[in-house]
N, C-alpha and C positions, 0 to 999 in steps of 0.2 A: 146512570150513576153507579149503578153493581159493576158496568164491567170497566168504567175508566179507572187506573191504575198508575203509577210511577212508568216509565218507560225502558221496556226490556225483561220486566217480570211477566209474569205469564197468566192467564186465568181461563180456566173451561166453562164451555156452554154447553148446555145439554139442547139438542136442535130436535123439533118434531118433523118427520118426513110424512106427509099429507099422503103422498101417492101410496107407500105401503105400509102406514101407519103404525111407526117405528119412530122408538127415538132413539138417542143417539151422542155421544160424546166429542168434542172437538175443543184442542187446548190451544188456546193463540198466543204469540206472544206482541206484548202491547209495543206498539211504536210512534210515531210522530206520521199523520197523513199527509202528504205536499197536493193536494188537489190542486187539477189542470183543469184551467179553465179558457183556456187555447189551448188548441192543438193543430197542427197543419205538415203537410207534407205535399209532396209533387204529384201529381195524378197521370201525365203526360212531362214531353220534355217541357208543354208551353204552357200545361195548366197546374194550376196550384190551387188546393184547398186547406182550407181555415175552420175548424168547429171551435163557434164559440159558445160558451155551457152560459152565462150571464155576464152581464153588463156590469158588474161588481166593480172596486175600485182597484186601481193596479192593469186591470183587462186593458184598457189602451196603451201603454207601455208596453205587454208583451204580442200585443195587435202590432203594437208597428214595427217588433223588431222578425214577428214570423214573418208578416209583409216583404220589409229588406230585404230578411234570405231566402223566400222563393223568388223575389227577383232579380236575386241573383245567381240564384240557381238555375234564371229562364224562365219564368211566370210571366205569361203577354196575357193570360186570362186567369181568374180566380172563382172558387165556388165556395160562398159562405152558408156552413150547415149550421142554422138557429133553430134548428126541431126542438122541440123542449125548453125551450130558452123564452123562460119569464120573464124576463126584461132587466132591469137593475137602475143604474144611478144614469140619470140624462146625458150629466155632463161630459160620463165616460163614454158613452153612446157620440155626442156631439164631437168629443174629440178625435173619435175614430173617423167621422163620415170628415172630419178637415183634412185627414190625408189621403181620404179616394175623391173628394171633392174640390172644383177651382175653389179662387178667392170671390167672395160677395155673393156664391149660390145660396139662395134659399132653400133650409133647411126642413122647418116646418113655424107653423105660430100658434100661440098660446093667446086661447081667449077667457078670462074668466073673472072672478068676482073676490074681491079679497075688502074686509073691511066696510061692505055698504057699496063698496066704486067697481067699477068693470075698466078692465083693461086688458090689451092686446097686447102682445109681442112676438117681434121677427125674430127669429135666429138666422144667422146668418155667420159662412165659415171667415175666419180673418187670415188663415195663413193661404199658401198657395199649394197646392195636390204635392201627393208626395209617390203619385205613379205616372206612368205615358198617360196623353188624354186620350190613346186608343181604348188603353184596356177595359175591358166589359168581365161583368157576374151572371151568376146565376146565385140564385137564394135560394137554398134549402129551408122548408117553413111546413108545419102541421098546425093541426088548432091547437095546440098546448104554445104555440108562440106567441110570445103579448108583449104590451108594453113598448120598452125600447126596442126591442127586436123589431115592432111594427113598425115603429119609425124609421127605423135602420133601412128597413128594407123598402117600405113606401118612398122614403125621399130619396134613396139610388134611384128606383125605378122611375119617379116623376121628372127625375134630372138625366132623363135615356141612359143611364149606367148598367141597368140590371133587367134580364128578365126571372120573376118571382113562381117557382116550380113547387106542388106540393098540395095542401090542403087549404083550404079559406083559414086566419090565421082566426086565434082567440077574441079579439075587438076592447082590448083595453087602452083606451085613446085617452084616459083622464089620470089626472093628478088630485091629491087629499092633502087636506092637513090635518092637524091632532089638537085639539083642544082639551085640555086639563079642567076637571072642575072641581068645584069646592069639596063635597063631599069624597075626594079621593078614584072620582071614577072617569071617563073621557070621553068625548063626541069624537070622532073621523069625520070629516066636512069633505063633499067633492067641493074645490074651487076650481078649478081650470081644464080644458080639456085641451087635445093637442088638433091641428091638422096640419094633415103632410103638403108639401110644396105646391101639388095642385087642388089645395084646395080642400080635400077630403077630410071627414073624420073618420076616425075607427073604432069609436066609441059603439060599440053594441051589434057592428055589422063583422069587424076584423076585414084583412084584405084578401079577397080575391086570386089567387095565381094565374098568371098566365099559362099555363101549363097546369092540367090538375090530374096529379100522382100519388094514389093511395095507396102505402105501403099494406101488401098482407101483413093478418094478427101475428104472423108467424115471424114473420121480422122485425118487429118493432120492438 
């Protein structure tokens, strides 16, 4: 709250430097942040990559327009880096996997208990792919990836899309709801958890890599 301001006025911090314990003055001037939450560019003339930071809303919209122009640029393969990427909103996650996936794949199903009743459900995509059915992934993944990233990356890989390179991911396969109560305070309820296409949950195990690549502390 001290240091947000009007836009284009300025205000200084005074910064502690740990290593030769010195501080120190730095005057910013304030502006408006556009955070990128895709990013992508060509890797080769045939390969394309995609970092996506969260599954937030918006994210499939600019998911399928970086898609478009590396393949139009010549992208026959793609590499999705989800290192860090806590997951976000289903839906935007599920609308992504309808443009690398045919029509009627299953996606993953939700099993779980709302109100006293249990109940199942399929997801499944409704539109048709929106690349060649040759093209293949690779998934960039650490344990800090959960959530939707899991799903993302388990139901490529159950539907032979993608081989998954990197660390066993985080293992957040469930969904919560929020209860409000009387006295002004709230429960969080797990109701549902997810499994991917074949079958799996990721609830408390995370996935696997088929490939396992531990980045040195020094690169991360």
């Amino acid at each position: 709250a001290k240091v947000k301001g009007e836009e284009g006025t300025q205000v200084t911090l005074e910064i502690f430097r740990k290593t030769d314990n010195t501080f120190f003055d730095v005057t910013l001037t304030r502006r408006m942040i556009d955070v990128q939450n895709i990013r992508y560019k060509m890797l080769t003339d045939k390969t394309g990559y995609v970092h996506i930071k969260g599954f937030i809303n918006g994210v499939n919209d600019d998911f399928r327009s970086a898609m478009d122009d590396l393949q139009a640029q010549g992208a026959r393969d793609v590499i999705f880096d989800l290192r860090y990427n806590s997951g976000g909103s289903a839906s935007v996650m599920l609308d992504m996997l309808e443009y690398l996936l045919p029509e009627d794949t299953l996606i993953s199903t939700i099993k779980g208990r709302e109100q006293g009743k249990e109940y199942s459900v399929e997801w499944k995509t409704e539109a048709g792919m929106s690349v060649p059915e040759g093209m293949r992934y690779m998934i960039l993944v650490n344990s800090y990836s959960a959530s939707a990233s899991e799903l993302f990356s388990g139901a490529l890989r159950d539907n032979g899309k993608a081989v998954i390179i990197g660390e066993t991911t985080f293992g957040k396969g469930s969904g919560t709801s929020t209860y409000k109560l009387s006295d002004g305070s709230a429960v969080n309820v797990t109701i549902f958890q997810y499994y991917l296409p074949g079958g799996d949950s990721v609830e408390g195990t995370g996935i696997e890599p088929d490939i396992e690549e531990i980045l040195p502390e020094e690169f991360r």
